[in-house]
N, CA and C atoms as an extended XYZ file, in Angstrom:
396
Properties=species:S:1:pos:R:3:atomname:S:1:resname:S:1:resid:I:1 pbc="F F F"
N       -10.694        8.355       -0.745 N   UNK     1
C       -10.801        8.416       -2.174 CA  UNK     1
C       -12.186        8.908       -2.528 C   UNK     1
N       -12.368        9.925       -3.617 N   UNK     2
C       -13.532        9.944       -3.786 CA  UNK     2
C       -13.371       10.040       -5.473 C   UNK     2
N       -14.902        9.712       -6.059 N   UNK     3
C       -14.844        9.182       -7.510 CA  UNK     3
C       -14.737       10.432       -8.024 C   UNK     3
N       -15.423       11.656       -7.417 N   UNK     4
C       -14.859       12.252       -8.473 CA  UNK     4
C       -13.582       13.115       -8.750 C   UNK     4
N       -12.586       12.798       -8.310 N   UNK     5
C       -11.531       13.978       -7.844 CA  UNK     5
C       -10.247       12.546       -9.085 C   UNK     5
N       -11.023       11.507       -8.685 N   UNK     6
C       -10.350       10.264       -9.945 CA  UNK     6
C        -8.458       10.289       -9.473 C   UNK     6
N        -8.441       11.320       -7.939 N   UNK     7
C        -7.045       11.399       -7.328 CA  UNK     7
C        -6.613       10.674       -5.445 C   UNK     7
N        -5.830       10.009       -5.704 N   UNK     8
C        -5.301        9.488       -4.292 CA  UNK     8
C        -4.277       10.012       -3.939 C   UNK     8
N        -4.681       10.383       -2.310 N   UNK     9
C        -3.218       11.316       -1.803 CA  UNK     9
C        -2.664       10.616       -1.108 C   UNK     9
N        -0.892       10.538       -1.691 N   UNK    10
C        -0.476        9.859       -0.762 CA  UNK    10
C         0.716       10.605        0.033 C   UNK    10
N         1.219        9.775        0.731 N   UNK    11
C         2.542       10.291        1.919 CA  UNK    11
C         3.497        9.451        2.539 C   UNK    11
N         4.909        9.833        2.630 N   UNK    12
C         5.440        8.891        3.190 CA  UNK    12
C         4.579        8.179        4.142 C   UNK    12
N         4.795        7.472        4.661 N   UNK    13
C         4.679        7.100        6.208 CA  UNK    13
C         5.238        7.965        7.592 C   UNK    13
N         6.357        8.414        7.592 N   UNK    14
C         7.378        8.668        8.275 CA  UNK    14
C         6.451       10.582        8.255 C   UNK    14
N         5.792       11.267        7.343 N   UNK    15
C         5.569       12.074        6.979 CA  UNK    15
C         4.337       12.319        8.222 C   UNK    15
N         3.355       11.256        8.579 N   UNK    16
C         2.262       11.159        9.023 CA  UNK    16
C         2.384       10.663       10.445 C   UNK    16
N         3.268        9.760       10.851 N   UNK    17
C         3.429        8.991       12.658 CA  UNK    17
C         4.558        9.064       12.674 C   UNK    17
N         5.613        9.138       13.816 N   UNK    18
C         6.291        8.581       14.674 CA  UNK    18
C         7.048        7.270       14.508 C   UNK    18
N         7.637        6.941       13.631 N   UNK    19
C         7.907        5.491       13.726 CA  UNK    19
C         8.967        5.317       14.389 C   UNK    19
N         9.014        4.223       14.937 N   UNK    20
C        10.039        3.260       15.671 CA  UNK    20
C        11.201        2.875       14.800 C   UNK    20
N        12.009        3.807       13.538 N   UNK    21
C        12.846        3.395       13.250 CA  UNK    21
C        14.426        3.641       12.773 C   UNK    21
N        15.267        2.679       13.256 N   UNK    22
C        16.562        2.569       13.618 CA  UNK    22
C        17.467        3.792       12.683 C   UNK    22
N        18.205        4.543       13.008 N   UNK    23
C        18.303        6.005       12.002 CA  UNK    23
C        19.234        5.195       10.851 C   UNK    23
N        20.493        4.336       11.311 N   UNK    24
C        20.653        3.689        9.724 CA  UNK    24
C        19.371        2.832        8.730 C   UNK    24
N        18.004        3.095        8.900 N   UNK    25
C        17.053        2.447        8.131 CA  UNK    25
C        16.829        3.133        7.323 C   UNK    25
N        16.676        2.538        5.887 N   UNK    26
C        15.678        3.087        4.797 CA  UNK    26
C        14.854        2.631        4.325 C   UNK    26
N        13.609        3.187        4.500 N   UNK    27
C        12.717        2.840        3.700 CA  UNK    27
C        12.375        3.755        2.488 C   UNK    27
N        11.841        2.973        1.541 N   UNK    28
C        11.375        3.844        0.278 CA  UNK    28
C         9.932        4.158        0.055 C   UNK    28
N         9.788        4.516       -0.294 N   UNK    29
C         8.093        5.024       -1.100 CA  UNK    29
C         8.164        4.317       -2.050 C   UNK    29
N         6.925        3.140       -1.994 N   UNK    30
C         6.830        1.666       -3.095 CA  UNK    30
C         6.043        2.843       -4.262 C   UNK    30
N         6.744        2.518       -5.893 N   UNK    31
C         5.894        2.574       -6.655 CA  UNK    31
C         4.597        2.131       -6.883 C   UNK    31
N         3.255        3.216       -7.406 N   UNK    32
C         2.190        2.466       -6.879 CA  UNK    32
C         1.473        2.643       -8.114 C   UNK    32
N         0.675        1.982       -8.631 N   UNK    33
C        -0.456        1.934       -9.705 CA  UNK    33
C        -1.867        2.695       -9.426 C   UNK    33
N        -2.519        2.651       -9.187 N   UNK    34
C        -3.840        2.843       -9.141 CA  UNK    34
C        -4.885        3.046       -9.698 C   UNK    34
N        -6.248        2.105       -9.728 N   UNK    35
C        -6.941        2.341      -10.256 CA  UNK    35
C        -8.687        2.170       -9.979 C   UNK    35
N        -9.452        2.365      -11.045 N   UNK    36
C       -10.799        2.502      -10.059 CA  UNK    36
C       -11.619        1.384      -11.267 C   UNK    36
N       -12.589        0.933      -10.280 N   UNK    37
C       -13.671       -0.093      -11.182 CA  UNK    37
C       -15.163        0.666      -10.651 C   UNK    37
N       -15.920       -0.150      -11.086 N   UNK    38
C       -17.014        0.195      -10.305 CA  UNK    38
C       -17.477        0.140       -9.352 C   UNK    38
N       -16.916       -0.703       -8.688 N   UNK    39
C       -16.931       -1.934       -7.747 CA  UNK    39
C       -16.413       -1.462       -6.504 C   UNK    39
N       -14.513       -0.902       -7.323 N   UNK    40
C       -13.601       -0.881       -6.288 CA  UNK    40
C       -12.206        0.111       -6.341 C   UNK    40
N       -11.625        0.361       -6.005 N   UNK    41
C       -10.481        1.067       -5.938 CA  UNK    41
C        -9.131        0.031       -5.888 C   UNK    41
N        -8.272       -0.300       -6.191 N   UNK    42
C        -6.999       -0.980       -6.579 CA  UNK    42
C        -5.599       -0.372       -6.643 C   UNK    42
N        -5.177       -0.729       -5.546 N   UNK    43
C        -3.662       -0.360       -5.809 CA  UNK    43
C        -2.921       -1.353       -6.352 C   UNK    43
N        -1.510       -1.183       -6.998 N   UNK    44
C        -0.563       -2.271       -7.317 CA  UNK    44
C         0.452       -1.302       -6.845 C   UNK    44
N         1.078       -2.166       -5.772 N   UNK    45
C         2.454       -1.432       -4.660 CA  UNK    45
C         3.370       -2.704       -5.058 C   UNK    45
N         4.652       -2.138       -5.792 N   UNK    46
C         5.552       -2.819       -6.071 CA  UNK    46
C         6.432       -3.130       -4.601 C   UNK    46
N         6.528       -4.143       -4.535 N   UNK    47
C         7.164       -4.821       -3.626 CA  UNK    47
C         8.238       -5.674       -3.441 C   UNK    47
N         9.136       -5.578       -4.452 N   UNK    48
C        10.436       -6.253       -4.817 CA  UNK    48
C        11.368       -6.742       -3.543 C   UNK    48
N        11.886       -7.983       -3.611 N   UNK    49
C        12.553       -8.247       -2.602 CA  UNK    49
C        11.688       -8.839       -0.988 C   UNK    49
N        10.532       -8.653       -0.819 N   UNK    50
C         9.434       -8.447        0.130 CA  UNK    50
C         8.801       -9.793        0.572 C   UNK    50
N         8.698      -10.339        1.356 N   UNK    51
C         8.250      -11.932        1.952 CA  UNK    51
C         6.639      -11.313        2.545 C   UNK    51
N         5.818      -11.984        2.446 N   UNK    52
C         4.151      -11.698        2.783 CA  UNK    52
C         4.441      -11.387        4.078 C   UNK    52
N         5.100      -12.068        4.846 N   UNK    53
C         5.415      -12.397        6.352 CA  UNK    53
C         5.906      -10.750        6.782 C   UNK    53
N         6.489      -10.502        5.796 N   UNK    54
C         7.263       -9.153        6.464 CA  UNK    54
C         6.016       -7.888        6.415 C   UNK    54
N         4.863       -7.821        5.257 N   UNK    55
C         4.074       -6.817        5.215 CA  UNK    55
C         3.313       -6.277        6.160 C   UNK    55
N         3.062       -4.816        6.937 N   UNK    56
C         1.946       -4.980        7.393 CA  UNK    56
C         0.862       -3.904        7.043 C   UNK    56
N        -0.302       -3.764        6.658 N   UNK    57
C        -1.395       -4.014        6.014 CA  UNK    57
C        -2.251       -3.227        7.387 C   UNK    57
N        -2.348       -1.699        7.760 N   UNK    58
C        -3.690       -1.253        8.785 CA  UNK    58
C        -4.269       -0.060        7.778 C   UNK    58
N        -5.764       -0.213        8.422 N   UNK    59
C        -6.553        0.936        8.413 CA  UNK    59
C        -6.471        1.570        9.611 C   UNK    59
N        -6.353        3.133        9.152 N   UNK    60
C        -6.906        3.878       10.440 CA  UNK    60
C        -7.111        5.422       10.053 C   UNK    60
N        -8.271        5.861       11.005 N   UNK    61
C        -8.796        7.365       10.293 CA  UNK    61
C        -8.585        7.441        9.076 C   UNK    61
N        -9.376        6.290        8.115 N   UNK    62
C        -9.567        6.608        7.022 CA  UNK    62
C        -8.467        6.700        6.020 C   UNK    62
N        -7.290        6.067        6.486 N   UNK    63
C        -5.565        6.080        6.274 CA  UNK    63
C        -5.405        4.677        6.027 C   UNK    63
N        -4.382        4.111        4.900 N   UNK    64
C        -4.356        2.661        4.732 CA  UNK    64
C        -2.528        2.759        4.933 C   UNK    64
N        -2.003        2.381        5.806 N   UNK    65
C        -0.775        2.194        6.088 CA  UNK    65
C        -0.255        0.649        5.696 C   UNK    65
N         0.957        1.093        4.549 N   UNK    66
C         1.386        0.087        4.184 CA  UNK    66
C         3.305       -0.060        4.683 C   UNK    66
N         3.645       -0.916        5.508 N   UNK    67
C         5.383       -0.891        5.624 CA  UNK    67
C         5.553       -2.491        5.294 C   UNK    67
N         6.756       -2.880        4.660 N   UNK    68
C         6.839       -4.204        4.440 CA  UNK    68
C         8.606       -3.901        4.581 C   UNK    68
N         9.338       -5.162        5.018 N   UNK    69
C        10.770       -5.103        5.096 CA  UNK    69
C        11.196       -5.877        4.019 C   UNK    69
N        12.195       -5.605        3.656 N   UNK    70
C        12.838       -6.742        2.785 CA  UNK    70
C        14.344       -7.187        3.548 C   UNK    70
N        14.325       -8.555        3.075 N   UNK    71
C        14.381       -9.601        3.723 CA  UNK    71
C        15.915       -9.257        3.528 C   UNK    71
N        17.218       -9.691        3.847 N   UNK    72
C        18.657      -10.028        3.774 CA  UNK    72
C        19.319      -10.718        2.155 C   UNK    72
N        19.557       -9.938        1.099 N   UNK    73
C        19.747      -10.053       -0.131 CA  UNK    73
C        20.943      -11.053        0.323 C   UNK    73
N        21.774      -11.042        0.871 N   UNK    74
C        23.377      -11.739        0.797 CA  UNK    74
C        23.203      -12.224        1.999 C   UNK    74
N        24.222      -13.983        1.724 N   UNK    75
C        24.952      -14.881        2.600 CA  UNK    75
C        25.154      -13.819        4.235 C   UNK    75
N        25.332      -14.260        5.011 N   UNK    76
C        25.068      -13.218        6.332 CA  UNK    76
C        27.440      -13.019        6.492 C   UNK    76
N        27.848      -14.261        5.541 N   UNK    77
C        29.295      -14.506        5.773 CA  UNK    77
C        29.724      -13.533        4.269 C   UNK    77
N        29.058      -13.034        3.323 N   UNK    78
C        29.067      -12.550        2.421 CA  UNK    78
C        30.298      -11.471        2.603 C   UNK    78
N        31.219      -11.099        1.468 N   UNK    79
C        31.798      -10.005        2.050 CA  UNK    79
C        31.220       -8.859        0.904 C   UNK    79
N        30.878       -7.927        0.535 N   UNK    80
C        29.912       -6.632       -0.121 CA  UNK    80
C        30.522       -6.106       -0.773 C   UNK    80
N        31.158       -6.483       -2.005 N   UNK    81
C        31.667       -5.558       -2.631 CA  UNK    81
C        31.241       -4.194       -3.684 C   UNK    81
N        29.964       -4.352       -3.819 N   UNK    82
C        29.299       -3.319       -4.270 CA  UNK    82
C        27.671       -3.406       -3.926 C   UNK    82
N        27.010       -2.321       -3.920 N   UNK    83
C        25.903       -2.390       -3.025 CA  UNK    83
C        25.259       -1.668       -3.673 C   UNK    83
N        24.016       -1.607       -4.399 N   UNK    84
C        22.975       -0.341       -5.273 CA  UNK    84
C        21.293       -0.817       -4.248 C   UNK    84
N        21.434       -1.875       -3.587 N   UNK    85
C        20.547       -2.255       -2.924 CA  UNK    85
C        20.289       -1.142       -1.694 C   UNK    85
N        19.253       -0.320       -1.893 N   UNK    86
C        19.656        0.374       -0.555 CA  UNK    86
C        18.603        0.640        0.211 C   UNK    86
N        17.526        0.070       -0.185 N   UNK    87
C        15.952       -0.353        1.115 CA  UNK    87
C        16.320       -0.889        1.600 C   UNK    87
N        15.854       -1.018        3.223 N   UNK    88
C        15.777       -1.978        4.328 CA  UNK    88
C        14.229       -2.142        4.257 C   UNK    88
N        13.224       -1.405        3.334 N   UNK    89
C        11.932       -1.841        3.136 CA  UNK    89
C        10.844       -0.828        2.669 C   UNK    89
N         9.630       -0.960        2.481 N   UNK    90
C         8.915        0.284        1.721 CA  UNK    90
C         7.924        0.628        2.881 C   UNK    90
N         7.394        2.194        3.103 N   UNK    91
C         6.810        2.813        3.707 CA  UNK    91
C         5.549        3.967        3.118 C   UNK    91
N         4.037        3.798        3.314 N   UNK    92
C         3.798        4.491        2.491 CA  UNK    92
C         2.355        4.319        3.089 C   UNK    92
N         1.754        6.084        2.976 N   UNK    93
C         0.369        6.185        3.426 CA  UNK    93
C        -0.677        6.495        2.270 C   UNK    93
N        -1.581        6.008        2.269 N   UNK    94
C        -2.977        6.035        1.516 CA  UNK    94
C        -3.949        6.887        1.761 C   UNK    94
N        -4.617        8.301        1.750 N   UNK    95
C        -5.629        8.709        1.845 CA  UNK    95
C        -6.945        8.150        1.311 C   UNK    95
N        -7.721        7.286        2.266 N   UNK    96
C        -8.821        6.748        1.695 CA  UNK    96
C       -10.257        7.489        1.442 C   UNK    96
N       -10.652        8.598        1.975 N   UNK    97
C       -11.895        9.417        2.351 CA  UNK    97
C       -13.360        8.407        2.837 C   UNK    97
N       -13.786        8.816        2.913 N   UNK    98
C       -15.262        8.117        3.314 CA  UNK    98
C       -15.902        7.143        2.438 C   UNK    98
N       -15.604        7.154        1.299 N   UNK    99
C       -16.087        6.310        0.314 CA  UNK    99
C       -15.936        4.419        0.135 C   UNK    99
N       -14.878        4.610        0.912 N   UNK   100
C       -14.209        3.007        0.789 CA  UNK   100
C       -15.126        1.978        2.012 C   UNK   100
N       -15.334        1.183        1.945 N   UNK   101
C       -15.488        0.271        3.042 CA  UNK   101
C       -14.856       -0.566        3.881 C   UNK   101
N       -14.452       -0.133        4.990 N   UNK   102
C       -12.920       -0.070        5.620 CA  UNK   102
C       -13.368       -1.954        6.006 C   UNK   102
N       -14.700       -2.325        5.543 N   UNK   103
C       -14.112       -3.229        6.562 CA  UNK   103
C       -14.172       -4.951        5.556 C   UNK   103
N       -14.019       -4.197        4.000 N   UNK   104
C       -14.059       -5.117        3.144 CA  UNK   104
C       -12.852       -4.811        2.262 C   UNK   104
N       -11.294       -5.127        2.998 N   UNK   105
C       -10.197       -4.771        1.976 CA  UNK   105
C        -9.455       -6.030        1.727 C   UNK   105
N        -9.165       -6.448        0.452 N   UNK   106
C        -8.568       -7.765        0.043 CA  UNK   106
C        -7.129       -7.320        0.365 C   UNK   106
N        -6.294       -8.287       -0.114 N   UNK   107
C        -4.559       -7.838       -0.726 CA  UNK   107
C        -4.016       -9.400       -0.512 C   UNK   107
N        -3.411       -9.105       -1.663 N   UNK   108
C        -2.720      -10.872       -2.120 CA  UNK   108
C        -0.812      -10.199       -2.879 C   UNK   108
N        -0.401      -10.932       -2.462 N   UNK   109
C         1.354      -10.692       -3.071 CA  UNK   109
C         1.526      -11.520       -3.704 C   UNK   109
N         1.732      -11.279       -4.980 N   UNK   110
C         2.326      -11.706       -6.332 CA  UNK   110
C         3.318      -11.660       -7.181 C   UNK   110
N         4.252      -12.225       -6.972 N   UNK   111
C         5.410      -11.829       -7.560 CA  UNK   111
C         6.268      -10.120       -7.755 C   UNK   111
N         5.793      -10.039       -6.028 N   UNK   112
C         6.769       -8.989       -5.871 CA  UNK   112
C         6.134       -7.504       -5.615 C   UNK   112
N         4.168       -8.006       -6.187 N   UNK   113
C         3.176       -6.615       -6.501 CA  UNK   113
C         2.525       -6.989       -5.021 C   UNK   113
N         2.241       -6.077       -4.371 N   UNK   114
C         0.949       -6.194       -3.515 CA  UNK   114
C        -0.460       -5.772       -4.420 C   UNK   114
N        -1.544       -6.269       -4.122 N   UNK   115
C        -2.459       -5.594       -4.955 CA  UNK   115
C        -3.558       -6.082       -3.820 C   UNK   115
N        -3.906       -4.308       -3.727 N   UNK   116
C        -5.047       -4.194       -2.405 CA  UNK   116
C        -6.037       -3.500       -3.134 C   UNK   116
N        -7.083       -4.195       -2.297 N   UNK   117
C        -8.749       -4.167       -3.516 CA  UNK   117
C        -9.603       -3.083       -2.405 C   UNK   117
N        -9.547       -1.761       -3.065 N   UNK   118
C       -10.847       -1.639       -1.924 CA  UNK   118
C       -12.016       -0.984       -2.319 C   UNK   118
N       -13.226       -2.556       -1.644 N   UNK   119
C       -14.543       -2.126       -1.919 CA  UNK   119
C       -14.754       -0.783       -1.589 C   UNK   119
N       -15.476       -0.589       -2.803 N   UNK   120
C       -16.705        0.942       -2.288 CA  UNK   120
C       -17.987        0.531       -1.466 C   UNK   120
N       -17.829        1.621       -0.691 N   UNK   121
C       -19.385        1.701        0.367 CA  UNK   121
C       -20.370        1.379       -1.009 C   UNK   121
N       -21.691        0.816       -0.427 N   UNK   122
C       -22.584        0.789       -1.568 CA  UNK   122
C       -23.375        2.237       -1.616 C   UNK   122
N       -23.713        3.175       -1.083 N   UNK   123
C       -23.914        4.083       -1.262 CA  UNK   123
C       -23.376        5.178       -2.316 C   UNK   123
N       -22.391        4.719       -2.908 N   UNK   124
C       -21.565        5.766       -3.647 CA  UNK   124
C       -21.612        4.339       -4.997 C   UNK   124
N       -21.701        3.330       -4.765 N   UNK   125
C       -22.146        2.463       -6.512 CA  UNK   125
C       -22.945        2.669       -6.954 C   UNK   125
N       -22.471        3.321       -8.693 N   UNK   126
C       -23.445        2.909       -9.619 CA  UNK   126
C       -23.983        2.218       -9.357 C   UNK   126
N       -25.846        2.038      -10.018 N   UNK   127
C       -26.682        1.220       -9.487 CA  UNK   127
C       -27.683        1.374      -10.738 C   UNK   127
N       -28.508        0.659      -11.333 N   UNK   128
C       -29.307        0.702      -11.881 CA  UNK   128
C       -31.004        1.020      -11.738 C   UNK   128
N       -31.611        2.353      -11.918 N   UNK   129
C       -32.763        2.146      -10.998 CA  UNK   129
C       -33.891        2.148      -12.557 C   UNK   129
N       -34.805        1.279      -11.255 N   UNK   130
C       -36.167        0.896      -12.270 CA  UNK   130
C       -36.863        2.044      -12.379 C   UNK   130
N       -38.201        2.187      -13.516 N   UNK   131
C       -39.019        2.792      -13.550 CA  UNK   131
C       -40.160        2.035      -13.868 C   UNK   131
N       -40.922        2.680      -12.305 N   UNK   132
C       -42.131        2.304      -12.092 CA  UNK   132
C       -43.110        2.919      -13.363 C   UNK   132
């Protein structure tokens, strides 16, 4: 991410690695928010259906990889008579650039939102300077 471009690139997942997954799987591309403080950079990744347990949450080359599963909507004895449910879970890459501080990233799940905080390097914060 950088402040002044005020743009995040993103990508499937599936777009960027290799994944390990089963060809009846779908995953979706989570709707995402984004926004910037002074401080920090903020996503809100909708996560509907999604248990904390299931998320997982890496940095790498500057890449924030997010996949989370969702969990079994119906009784396992259930019989299906109509189905609009059609994730098996969300998949989705983050272009972070140099600016972020990979090694200060929050994220808390809230009713369904992930919301991942990421500090800026202090080198790139506003800062207030004195005059001598």
């Amino acid at each position: 991410m950088t402040s002044n471009s005020n743009e995040l690139k993103t990508r499937d997942a599936q777009e960027v690695r290799n994944l390990p997954v089963k060809a009846d799987r779908k995953f979706l591309l989570p709707a995402t928010d984004v926004y910037e403080t002074p401080e920090a950079y903020v996503l809100m990744i909708d996560l509907p259906g999604v248990e904390k347990g299931t998320i997982q949450l890496r940095v790498e080359n500057e890449e924030l990889f997010v996949r989370a599963e969702v969990g079994p909507l119906h009784r396992p004895d259930a019989v299906i008579l109509h189905r609009e449910h059609i994730a098996d879970g969300y998949d989705r890459v983050f272009s972070l650039g140099n600016d972020v501080d990979m090694t200060n990233i929050d994220a808390q799940l809230e009713n369904g939102v992930l919301t991942v905080k990421l500090l800026k390097s202090e080198k790139v914060k506003a800062r207030e300077i004195t005059i001598r």
